[in-house]
C-alpha positions in Angstrom: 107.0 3.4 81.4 105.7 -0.2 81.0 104.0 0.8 77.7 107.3 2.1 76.1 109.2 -1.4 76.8 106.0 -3.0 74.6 108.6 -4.2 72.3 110.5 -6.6 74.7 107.5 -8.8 75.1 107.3 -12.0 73.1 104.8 -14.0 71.8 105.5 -17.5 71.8 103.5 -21.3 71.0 102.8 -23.2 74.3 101.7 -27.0 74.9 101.5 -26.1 78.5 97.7 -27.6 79.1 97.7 -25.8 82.2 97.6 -22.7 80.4 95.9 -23.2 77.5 93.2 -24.1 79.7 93.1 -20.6 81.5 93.0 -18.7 78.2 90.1 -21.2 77.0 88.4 -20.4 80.3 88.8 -16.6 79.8 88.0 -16.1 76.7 84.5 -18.8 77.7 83.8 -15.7 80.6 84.4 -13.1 78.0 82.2 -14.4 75.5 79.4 -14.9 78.4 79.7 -11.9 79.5 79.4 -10.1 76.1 76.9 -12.2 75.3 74.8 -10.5 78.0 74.8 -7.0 76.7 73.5 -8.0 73.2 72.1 -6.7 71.3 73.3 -2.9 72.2 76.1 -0.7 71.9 76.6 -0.7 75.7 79.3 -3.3 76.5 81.2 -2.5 79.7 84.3 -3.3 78.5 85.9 -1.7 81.4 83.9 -3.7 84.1 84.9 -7.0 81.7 88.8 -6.0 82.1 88.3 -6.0 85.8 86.6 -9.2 86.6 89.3 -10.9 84.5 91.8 -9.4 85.8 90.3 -10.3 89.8 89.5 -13.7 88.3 92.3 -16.6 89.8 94.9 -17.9 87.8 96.9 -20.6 89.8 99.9 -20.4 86.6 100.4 -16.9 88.2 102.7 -16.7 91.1 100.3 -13.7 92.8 97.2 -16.0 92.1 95.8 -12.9 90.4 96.4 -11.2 86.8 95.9 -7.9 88.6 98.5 -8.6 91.3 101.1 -9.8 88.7 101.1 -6.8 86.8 100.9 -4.2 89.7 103.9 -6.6 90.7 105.7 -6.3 87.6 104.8 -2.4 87.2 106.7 -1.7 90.8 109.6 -4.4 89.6 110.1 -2.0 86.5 109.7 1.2 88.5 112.8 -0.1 91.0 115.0 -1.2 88.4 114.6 2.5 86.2 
């Protein structure tokens, strides 16, 4: 159900520092964290999504990108 609505979400610029400094600091983990599976074919890309997703975000109401969208899944269940 949250898949099909894909096409409602919008991309947009941001100058918000706070922000672009948590995307700058995820994609530093991510390329750590790949970084330690080279060279190989073997890159946990599953165990990757999951510490992301427990890592803190203070932009995020929850605190945590996992809690935000299990928050936002159950907000679009209700209101369908």
């Amino acid at each position: 159900m949250f898949l099909s609505n894909m096409d409602k979400f919008i991309y947009t610029k941001t100058h918000n520092r706070s922000i672009v400094g948590s995307i700058n600091e995820q994609i530093y983990i991510t390329q750590h964290w790949i970084e330690k599976y080279l060279p190989t074919d073997e890159l946990n890309i599953v165990g990757l999504n999951i510490w992301l997703n427990d890592s803190v975000s203070l932009q995020l109401v929850e605190g945590y990108p996992r809690l935000a969208l299990k928050n936002a899944l159950q907000d679009t269940s209700i209101h369908q």
